[in-house]
C-alpha positions, 0 to 999 in steps of 0.5 A, a space after each residue: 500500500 503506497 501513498 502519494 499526494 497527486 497535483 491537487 495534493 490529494 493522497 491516493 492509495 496505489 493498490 490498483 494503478 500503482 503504474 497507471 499512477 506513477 506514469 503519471 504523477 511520478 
């Protein structure tokens, strides 16, 4: 379970799109 905070400052759980995710905000 891993948590990331998206452009709105958001925090997001990436447990089904940890690569759609991380294409994208990382």
């Amino acid at each position: 379970q891993v948590f990331i905070k998206d452009p709105n400052g958001v925090r997001i759980c990436l447990i089904e799109h940890t690569q759609e995710y991380r294409e994208k905000y990382m």
